[in-house]
PDB file as gemmi writes it, atoms N, CA and C in Angstrom:
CRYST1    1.000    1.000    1.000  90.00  90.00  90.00 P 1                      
ATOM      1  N   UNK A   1       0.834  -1.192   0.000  1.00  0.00           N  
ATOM      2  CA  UNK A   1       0.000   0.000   0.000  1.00  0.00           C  
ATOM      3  C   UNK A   1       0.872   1.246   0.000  1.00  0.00           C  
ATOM      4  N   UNK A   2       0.958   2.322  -0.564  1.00  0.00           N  
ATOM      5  CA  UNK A   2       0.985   3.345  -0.870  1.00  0.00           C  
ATOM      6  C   UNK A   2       0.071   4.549  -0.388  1.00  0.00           C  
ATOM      7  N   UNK A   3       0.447   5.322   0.512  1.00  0.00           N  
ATOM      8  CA  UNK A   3      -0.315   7.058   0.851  1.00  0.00           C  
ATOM      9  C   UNK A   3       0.130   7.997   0.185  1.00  0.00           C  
ATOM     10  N   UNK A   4      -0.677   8.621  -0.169  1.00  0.00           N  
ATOM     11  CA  UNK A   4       0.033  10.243  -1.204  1.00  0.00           C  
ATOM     12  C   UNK A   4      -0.889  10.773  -0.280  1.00  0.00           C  
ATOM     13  N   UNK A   5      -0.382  12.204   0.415  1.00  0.00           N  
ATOM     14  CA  UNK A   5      -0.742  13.072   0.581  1.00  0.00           C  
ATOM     15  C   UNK A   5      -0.662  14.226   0.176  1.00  0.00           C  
ATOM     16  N   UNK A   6      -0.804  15.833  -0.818  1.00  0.00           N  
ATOM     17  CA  UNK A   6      -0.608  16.288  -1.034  1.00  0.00           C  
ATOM     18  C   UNK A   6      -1.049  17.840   0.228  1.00  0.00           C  
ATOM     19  N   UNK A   7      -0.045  18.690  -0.720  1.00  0.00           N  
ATOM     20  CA  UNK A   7      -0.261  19.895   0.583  1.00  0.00           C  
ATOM     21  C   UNK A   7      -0.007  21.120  -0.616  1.00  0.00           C  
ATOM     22  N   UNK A   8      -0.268  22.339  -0.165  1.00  0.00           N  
ATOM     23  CA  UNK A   8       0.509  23.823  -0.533  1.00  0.00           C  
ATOM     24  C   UNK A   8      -0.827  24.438  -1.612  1.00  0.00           C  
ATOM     25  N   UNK A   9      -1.348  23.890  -1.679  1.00  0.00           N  
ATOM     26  CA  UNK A   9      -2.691  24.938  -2.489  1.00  0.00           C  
ATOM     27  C   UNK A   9      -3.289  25.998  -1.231  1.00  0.00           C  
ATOM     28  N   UNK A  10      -4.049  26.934  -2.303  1.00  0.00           N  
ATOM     29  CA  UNK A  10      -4.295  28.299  -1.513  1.00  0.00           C  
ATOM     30  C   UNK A  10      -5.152  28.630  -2.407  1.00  0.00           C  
ATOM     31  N   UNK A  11      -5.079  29.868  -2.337  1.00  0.00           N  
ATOM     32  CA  UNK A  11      -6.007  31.177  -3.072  1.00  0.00           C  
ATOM     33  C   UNK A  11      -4.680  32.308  -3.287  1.00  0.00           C  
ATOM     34  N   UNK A  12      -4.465  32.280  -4.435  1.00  0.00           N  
ATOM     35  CA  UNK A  12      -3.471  33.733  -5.269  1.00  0.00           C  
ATOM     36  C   UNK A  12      -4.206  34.689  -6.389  1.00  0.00           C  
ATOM     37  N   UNK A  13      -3.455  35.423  -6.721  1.00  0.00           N  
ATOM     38  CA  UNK A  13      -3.917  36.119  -7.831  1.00  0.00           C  
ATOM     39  C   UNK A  13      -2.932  35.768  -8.902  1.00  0.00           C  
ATOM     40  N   UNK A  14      -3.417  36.138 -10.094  1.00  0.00           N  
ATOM     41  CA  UNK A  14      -2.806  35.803 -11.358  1.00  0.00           C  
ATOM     42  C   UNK A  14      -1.537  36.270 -11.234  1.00  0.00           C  
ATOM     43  N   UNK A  15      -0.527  35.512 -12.241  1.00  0.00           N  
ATOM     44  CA  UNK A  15       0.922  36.261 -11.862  1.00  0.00           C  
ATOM     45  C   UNK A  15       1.919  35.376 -10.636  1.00  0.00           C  
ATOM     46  N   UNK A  16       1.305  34.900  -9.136  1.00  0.00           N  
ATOM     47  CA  UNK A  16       1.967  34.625  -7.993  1.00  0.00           C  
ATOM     48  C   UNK A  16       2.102  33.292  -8.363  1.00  0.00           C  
ATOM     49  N   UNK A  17       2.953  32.570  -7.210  1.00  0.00           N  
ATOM     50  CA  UNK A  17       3.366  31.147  -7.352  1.00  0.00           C  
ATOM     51  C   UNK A  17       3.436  30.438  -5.984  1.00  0.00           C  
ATOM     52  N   UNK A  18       2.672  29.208  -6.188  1.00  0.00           N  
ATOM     53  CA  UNK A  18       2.418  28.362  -5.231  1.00  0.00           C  
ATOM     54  C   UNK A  18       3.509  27.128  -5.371  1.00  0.00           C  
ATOM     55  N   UNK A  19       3.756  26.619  -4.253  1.00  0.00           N  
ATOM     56  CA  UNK A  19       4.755  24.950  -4.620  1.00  0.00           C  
ATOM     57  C   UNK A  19       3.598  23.938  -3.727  1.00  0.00           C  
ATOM     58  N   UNK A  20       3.203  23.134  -4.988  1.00  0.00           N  
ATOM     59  CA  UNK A  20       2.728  22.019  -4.314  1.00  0.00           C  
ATOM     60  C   UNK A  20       3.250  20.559  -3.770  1.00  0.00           C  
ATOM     61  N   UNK A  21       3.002  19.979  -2.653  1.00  0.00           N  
ATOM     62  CA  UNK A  21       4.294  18.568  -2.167  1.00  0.00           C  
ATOM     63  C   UNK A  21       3.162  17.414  -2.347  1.00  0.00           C  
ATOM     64  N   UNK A  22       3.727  16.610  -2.304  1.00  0.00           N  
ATOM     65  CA  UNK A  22       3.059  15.392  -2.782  1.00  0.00           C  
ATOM     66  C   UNK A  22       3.805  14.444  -1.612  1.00  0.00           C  
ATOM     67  N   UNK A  23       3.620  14.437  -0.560  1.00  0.00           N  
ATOM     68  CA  UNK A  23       4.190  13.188   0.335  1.00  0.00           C  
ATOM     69  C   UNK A  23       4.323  11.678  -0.023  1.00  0.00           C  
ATOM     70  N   UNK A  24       4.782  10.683  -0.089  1.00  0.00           N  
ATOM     71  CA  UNK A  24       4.487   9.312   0.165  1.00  0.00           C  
ATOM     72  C   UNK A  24       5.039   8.452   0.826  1.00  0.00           C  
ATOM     73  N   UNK A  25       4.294   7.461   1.376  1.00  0.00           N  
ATOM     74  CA  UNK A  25       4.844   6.324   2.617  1.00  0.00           C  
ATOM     75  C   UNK A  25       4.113   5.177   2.010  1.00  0.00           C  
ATOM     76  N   UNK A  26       4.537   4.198   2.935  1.00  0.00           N  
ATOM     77  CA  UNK A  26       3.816   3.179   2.747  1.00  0.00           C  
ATOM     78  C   UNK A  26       5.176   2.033   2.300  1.00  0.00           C  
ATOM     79  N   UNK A  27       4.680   1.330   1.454  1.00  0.00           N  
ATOM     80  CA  UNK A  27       5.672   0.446   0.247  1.00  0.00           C  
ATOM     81  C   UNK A  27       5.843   0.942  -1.238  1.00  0.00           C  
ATOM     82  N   UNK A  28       6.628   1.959  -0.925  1.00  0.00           N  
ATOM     83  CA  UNK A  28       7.243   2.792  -2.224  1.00  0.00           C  
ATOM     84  C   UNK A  28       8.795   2.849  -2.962  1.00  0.00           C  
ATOM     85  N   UNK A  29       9.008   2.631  -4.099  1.00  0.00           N  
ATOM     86  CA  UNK A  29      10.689   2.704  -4.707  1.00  0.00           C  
ATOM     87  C   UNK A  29      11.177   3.873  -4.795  1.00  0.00           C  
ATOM     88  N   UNK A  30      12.282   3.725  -4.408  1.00  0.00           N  
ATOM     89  CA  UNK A  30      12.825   5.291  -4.358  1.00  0.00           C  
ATOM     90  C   UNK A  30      13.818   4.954  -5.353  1.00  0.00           C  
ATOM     91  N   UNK A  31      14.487   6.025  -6.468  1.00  0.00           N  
ATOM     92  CA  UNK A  31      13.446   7.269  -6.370  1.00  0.00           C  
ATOM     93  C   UNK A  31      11.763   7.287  -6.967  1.00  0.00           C  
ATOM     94  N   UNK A  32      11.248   7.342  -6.136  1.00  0.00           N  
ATOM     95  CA  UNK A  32      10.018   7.830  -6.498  1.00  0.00           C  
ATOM     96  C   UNK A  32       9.017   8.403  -7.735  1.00  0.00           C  
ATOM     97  N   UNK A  33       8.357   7.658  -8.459  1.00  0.00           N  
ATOM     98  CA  UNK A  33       7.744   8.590  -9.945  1.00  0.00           C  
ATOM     99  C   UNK A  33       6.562   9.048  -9.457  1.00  0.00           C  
ATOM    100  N   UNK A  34       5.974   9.928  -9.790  1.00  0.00           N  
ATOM    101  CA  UNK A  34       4.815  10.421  -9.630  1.00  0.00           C  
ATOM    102  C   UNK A  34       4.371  11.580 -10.739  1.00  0.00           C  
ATOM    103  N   UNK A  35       2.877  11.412 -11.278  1.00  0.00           N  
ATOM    104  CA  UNK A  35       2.635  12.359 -12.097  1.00  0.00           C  
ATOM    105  C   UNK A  35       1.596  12.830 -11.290  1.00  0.00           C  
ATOM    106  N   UNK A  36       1.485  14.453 -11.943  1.00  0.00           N  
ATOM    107  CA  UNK A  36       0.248  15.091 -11.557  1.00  0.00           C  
ATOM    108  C   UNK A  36      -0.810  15.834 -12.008  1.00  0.00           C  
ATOM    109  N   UNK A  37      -2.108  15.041 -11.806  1.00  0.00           N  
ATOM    110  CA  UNK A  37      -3.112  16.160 -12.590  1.00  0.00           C  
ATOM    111  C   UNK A  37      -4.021  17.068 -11.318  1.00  0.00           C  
ATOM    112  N   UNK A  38      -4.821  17.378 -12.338  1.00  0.00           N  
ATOM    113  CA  UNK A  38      -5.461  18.229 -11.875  1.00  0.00           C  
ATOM    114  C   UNK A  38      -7.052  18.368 -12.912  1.00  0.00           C  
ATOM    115  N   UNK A  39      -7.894  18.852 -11.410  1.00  0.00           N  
ATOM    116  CA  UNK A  39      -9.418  18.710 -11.949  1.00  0.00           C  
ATOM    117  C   UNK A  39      -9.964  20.157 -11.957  1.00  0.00           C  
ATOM    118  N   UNK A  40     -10.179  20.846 -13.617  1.00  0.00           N  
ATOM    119  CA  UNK A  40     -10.531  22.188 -12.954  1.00  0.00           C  
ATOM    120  C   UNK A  40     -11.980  21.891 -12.787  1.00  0.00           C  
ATOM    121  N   UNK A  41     -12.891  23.348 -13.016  1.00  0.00           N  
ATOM    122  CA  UNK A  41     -13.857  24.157 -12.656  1.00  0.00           C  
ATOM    123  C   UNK A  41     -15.123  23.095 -13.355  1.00  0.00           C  
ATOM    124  N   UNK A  42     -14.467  22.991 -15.019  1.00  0.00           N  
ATOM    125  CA  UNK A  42     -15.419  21.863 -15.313  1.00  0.00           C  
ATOM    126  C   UNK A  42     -15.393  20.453 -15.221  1.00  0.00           C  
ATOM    127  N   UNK A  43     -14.530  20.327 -14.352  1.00  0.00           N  
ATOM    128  CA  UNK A  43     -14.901  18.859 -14.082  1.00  0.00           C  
ATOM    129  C   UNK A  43     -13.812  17.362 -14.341  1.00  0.00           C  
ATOM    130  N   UNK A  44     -13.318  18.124 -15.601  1.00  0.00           N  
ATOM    131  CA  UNK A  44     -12.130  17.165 -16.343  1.00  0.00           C  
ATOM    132  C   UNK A  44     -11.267  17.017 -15.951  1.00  0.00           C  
ATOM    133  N   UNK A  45     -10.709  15.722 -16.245  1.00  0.00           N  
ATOM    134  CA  UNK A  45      -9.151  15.891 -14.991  1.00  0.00           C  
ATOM    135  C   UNK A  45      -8.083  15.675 -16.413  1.00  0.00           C  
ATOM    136  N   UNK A  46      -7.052  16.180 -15.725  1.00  0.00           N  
ATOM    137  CA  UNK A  46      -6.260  16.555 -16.892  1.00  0.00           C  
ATOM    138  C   UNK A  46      -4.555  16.953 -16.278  1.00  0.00           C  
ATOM    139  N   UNK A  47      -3.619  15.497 -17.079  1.00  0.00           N  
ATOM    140  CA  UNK A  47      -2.892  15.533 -16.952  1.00  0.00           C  
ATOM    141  C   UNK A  47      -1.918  16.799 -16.490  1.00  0.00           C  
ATOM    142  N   UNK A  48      -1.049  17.391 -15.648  1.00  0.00           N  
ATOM    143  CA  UNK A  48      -0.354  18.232 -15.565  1.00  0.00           C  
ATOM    144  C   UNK A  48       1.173  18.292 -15.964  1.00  0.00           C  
ATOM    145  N   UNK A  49       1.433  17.123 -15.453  1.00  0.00           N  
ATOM    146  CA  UNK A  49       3.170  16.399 -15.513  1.00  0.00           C  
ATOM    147  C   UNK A  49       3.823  15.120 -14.382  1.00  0.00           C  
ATOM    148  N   UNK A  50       4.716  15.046 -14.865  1.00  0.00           N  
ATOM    149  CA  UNK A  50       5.111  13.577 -14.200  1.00  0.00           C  
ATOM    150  C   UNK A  50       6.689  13.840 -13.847  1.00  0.00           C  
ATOM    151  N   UNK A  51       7.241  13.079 -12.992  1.00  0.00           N  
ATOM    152  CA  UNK A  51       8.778  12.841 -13.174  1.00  0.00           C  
ATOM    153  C   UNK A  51       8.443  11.136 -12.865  1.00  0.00           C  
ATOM    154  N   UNK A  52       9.952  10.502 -13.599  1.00  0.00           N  
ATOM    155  CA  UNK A  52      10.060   9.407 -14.085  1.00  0.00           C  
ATOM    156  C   UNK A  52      11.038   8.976 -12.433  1.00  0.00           C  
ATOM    157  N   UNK A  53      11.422   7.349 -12.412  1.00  0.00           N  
ATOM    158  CA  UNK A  53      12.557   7.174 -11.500  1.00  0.00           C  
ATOM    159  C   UNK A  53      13.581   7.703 -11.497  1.00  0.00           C  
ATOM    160  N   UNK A  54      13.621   7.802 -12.904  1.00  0.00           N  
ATOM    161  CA  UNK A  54      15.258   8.364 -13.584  1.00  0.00           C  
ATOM    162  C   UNK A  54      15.347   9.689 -13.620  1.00  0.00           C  
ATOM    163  N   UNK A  55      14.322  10.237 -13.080  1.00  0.00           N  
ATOM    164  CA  UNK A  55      14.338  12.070 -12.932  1.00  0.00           C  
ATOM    165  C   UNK A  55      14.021  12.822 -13.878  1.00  0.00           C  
ATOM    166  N   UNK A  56      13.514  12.245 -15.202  1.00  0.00           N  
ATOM    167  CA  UNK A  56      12.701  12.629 -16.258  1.00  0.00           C  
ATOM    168  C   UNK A  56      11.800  13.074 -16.130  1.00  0.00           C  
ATOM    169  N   UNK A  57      11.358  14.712 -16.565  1.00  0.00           N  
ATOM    170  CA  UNK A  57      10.341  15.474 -16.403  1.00  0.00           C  
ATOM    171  C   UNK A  57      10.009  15.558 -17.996  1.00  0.00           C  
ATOM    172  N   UNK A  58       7.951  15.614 -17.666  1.00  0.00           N  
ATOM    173  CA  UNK A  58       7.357  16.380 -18.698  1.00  0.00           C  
ATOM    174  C   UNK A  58       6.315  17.263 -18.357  1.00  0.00           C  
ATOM    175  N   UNK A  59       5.609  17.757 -19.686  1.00  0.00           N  
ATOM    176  CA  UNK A  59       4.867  18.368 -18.675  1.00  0.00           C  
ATOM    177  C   UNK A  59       3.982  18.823 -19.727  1.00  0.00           C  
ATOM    178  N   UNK A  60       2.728  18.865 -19.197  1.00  0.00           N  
ATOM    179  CA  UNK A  60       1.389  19.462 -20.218  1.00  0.00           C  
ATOM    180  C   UNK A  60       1.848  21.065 -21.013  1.00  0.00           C  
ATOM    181  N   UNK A  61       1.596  20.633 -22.218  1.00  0.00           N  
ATOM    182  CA  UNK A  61       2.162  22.114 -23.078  1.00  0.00           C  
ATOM    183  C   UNK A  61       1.373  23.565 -22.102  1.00  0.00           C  
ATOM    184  N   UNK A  62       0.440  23.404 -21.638  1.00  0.00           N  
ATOM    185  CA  UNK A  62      -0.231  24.792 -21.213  1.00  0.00           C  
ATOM    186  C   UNK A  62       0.477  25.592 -19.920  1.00  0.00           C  
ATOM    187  N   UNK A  63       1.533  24.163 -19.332  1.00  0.00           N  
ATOM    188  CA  UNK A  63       2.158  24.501 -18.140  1.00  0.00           C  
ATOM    189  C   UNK A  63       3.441  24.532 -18.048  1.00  0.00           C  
ATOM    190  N   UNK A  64       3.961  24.252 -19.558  1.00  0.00           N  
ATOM    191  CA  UNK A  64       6.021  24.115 -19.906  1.00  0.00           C  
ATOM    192  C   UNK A  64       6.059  26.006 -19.736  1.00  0.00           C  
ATOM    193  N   UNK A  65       7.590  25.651 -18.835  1.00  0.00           N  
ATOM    194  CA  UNK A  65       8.057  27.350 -18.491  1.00  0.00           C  
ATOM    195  C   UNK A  65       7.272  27.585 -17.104  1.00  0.00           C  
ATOM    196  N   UNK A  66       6.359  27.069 -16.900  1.00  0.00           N  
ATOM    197  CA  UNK A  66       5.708  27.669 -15.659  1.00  0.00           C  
ATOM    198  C   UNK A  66       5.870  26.840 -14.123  1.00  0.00           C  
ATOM    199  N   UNK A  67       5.725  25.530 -14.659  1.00  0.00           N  
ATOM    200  CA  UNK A  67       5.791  24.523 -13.665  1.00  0.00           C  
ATOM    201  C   UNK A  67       7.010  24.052 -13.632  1.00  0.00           C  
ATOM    202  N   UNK A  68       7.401  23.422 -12.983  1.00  0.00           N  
ATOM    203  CA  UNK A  68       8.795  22.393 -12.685  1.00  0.00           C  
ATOM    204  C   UNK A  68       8.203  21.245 -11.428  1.00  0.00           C  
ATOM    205  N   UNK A  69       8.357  20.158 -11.951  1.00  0.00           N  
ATOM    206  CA  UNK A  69       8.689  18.696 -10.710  1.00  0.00           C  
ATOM    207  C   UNK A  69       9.687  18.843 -10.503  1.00  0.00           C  
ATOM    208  N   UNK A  70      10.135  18.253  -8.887  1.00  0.00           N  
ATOM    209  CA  UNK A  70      10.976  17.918  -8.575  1.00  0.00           C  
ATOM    210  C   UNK A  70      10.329  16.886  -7.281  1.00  0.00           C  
ATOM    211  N   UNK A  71      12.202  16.749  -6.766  1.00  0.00           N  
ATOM    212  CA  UNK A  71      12.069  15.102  -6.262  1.00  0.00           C  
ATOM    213  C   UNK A  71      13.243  15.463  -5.048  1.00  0.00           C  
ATOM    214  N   UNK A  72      12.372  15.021  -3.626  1.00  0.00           N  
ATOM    215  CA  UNK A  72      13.319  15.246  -2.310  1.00  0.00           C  
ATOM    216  C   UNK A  72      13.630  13.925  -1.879  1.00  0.00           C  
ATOM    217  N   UNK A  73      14.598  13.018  -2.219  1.00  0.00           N  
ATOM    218  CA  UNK A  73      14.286  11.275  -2.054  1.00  0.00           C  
ATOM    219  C   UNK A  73      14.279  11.198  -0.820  1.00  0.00           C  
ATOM    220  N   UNK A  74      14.987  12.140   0.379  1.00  0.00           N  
ATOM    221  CA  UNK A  74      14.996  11.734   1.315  1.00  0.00           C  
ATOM    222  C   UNK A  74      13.609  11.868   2.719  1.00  0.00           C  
ATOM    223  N   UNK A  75      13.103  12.681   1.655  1.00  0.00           N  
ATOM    224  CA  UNK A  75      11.465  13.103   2.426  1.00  0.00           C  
ATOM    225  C   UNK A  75      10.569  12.114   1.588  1.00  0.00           C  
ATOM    226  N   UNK A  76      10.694  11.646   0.529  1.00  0.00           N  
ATOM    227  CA  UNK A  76      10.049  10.896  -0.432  1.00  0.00           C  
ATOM    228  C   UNK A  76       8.780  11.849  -0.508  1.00  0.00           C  
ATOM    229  N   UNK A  77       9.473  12.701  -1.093  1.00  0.00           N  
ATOM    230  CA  UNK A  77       8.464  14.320  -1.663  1.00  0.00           C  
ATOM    231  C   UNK A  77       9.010  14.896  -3.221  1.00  0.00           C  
ATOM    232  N   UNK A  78       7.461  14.422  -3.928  1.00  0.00           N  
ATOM    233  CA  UNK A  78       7.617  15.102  -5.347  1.00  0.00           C  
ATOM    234  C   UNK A  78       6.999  16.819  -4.983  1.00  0.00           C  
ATOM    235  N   UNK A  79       7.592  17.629  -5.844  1.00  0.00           N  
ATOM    236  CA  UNK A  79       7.140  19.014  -5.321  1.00  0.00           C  
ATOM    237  C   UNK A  79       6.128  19.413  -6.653  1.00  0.00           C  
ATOM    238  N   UNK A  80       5.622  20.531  -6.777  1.00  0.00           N  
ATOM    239  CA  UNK A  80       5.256  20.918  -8.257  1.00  0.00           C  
ATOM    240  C   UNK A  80       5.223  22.581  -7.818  1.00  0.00           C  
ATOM    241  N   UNK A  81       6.449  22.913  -8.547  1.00  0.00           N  
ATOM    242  CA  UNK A  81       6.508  24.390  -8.436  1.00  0.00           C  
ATOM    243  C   UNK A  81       5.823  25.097  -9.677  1.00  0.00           C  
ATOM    244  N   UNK A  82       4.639  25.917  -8.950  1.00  0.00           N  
ATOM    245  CA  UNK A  82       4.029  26.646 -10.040  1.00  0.00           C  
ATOM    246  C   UNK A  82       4.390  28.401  -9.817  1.00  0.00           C  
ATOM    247  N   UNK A  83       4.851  28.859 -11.418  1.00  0.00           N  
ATOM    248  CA  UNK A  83       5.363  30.315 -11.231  1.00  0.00           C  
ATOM    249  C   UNK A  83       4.000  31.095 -12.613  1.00  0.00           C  
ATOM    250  N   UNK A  84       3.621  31.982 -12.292  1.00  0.00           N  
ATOM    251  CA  UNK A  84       2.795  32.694 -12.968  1.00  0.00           C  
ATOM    252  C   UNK A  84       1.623  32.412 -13.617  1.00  0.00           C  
ATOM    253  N   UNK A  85       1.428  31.941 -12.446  1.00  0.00           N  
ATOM    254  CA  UNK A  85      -0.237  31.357 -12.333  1.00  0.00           C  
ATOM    255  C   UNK A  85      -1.201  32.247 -12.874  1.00  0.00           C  
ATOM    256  N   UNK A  86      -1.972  31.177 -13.727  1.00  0.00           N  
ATOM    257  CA  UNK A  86      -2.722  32.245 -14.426  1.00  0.00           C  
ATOM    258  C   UNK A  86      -4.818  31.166 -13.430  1.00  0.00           C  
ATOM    259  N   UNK A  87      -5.728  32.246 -14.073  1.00  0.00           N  
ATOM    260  CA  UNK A  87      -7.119  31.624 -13.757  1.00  0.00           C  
ATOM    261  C   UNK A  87      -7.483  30.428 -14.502  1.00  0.00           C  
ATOM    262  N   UNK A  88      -6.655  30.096 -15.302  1.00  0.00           N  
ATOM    263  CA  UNK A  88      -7.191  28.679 -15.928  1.00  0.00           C  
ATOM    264  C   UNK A  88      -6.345  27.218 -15.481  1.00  0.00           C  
ATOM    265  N   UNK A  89      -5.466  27.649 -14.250  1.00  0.00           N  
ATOM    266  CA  UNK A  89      -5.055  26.838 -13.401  1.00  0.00           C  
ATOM    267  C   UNK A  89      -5.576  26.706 -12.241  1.00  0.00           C  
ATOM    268  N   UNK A  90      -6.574  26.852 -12.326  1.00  0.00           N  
ATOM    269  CA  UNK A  90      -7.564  27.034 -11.096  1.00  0.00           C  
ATOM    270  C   UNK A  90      -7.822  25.547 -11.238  1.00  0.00           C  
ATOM    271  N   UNK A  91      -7.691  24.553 -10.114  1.00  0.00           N  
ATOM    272  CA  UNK A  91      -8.561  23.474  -9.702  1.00  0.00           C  
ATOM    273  C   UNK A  91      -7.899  22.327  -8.515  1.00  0.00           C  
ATOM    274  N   UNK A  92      -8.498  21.572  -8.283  1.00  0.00           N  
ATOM    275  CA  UNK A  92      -7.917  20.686  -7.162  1.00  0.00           C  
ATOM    276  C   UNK A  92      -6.722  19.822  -7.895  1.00  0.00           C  
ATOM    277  N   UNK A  93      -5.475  19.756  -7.284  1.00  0.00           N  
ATOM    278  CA  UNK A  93      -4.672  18.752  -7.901  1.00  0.00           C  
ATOM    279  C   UNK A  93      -4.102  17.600  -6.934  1.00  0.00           C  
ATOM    280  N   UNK A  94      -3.947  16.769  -7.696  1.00  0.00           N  
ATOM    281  CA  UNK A  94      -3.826  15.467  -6.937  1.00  0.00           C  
ATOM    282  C   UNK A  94      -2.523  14.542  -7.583  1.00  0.00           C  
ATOM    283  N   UNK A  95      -1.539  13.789  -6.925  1.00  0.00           N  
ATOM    284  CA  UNK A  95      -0.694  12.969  -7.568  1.00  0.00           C  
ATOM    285  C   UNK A  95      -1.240  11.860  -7.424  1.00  0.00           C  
ATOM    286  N   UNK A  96      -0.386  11.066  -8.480  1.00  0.00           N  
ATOM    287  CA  UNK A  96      -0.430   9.896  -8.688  1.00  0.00           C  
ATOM    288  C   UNK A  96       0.673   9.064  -8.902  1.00  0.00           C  
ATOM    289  N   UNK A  97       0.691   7.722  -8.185  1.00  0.00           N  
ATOM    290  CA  UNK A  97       2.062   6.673  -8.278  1.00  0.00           C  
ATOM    291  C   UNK A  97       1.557   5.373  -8.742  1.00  0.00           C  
ATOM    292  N   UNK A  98       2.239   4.743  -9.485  1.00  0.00           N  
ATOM    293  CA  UNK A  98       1.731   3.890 -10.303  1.00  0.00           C  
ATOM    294  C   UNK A  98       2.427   2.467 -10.145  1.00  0.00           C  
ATOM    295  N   UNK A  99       2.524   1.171  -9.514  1.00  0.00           N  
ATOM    296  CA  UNK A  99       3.540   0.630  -8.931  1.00  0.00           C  
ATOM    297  C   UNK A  99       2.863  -0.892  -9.176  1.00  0.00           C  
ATOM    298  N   UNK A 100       3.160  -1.425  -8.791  1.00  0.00           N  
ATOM    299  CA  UNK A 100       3.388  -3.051  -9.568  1.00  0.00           C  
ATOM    300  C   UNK A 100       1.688  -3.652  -8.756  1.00  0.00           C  
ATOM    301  N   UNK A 101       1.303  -3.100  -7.425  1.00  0.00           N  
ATOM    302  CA  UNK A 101       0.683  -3.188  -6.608  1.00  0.00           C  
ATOM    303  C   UNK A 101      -0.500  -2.326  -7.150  1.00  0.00           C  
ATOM    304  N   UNK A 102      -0.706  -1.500  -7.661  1.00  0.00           N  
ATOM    305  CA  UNK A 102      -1.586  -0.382  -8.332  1.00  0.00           C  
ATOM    306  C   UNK A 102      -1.511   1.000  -8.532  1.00  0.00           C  
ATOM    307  N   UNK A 103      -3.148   1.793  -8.708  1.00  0.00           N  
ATOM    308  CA  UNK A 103      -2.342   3.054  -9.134  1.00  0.00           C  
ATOM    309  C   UNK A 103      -3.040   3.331  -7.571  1.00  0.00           C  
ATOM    310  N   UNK A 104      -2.196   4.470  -7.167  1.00  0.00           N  
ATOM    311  CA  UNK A 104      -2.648   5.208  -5.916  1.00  0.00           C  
ATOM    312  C   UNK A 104      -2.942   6.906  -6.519  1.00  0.00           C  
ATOM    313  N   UNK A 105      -3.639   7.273  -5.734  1.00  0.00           N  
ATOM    314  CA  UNK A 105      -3.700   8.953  -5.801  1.00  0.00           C  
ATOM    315  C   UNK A 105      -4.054   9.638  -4.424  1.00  0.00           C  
ATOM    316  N   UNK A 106      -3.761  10.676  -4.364  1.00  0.00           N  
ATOM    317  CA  UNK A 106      -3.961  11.104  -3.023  1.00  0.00           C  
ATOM    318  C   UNK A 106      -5.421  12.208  -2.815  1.00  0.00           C  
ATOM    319  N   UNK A 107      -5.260  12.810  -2.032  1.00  0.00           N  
ATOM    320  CA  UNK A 107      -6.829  13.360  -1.633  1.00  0.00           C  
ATOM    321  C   UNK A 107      -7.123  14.471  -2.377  1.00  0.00           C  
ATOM    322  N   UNK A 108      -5.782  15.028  -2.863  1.00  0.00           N  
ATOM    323  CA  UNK A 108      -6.060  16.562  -3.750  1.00  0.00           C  
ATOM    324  C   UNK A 108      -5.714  17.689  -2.733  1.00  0.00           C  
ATOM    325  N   UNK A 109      -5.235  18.717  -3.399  1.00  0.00           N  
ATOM    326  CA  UNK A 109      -5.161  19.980  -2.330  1.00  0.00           C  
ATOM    327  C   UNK A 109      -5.424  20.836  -3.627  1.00  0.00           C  
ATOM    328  N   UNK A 110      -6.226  22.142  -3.346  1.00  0.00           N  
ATOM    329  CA  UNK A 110      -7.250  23.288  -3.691  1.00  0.00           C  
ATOM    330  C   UNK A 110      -6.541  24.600  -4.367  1.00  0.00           C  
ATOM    331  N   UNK A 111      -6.471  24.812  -5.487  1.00  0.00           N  
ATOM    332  CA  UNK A 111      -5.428  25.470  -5.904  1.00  0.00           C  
ATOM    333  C   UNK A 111      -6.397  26.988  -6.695  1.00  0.00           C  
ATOM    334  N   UNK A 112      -6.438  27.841  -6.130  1.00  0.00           N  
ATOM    335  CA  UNK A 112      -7.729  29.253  -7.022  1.00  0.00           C  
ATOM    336  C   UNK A 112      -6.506  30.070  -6.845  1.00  0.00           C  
ATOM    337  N   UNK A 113      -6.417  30.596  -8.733  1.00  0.00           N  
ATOM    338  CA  UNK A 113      -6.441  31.670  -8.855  1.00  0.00           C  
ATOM    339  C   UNK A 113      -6.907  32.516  -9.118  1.00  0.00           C  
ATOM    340  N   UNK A 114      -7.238  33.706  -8.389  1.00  0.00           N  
ATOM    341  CA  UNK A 114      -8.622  34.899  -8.637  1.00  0.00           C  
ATOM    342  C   UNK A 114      -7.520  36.044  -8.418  1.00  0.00           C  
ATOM    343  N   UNK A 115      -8.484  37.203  -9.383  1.00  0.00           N  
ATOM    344  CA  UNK A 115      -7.764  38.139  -8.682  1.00  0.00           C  
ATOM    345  C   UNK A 115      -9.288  39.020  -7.865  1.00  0.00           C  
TER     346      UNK A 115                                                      
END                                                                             
């Protein structure tokens, strides 16, 4: 079994930058892969980005330049740094780990940008 917890959503205005963490415990490989989406306003969930074991990042074209994954092996914490957040990144995001055992995802943390 696998826990993802995620943390660091808020309420910003367009322009500011949030870092979101993605915790995990349980029975997990380090280093750690995890991708992350996100569910906006209407409903759809929709890929954001991933890093690989091997530390391979991608990332949804709407969010290259803005976002960056990264990877703390020793906290077994994927991060997702978001810089110039705009209102159409508005929605709950949630990771996901994908492992021989199944897929896990965690509870989501709340991400509005308004101005």
């Amino acid at each position: 079994q696998v826990q993802l917890v995620e943390s660091g959503g808020g309420l910003v205005q367009p322009g500011e930058s949030l870092r979101l963490a993605c915790a995990a415990s349980g029975v997990i490989t380090i280093p750690l892969s995890v991708a992350w989406y996100r569910r906006g306003v209407d409903k759809t969930r929709e890929w954001v980005g991933g890093i690989t074991t091997g530390g391979t990042t991608d990332y949804e074209d709407s969010v290259k330049g803005r976002f960056t994954i990264s990877r703390d092996n020793a906290k077994n914490t994927i991060y997702l740094q978001m810089n110039n957040l705009k209102p159409e990144d508005t929605g709950v995001y949630y990771c996901r780990h994908t492992s021989d055992d199944g897929v896990y995802w965690g509870q989501g943390t709340q991400v509005t940008v308004s101005s």
